[in-house]
C-alpha positions as CSV (number, residue, x, y, z in Angstrom):
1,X,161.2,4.7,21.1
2,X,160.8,8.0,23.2
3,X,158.5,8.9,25.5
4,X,157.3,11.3,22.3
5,X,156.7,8.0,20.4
6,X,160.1,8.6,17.8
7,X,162.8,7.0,17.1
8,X,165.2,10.6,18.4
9,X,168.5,10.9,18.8
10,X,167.8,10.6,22.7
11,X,166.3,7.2,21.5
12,X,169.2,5.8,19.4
13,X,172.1,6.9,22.3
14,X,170.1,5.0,24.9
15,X,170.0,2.0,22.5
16,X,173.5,1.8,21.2
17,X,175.2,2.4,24.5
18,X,175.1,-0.8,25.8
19,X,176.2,-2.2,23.0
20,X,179.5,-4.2,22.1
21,X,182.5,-2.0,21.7
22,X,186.3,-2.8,21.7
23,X,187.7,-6.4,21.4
24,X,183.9,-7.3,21.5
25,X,182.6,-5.6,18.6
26,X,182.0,-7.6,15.5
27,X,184.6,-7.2,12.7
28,X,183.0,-4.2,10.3
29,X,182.2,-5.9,6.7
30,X,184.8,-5.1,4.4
31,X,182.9,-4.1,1.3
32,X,181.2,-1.1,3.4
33,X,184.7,-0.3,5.1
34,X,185.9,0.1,1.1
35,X,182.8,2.1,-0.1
36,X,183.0,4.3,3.2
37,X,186.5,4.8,3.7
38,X,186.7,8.2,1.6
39,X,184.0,9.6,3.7
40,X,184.5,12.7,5.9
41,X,183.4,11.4,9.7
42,X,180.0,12.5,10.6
43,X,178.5,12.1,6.7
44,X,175.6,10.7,6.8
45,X,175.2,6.9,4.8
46,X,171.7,6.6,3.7
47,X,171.6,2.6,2.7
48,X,169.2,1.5,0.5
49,X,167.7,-2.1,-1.2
């Protein structure tokens, strides 16, 4: 979390850049790769149960 106690954007940058990228990253699952694919980039995905 922040030093404000939330999970900010500041927050989620810090805690996704070190992870895997490139020829490390994990294969993306191909059912959300079909259901996404006709999204415009920087729509949101709100996933639910």
């Amino acid at each position: 979390m922040s030093s404000s106690g939330e999970f900010d954007k500041a927050y989620w940058e810090q805690h996704w850049e070190a992870g895997r990228a490139g020829e490390d990253a994990a294969p993306a699952n191909p059912h959300l790769v079909r259901e996404v694919g006709a999204l415009s980039p920087g729509t949101a995905l709100d996933a639910g149960c």
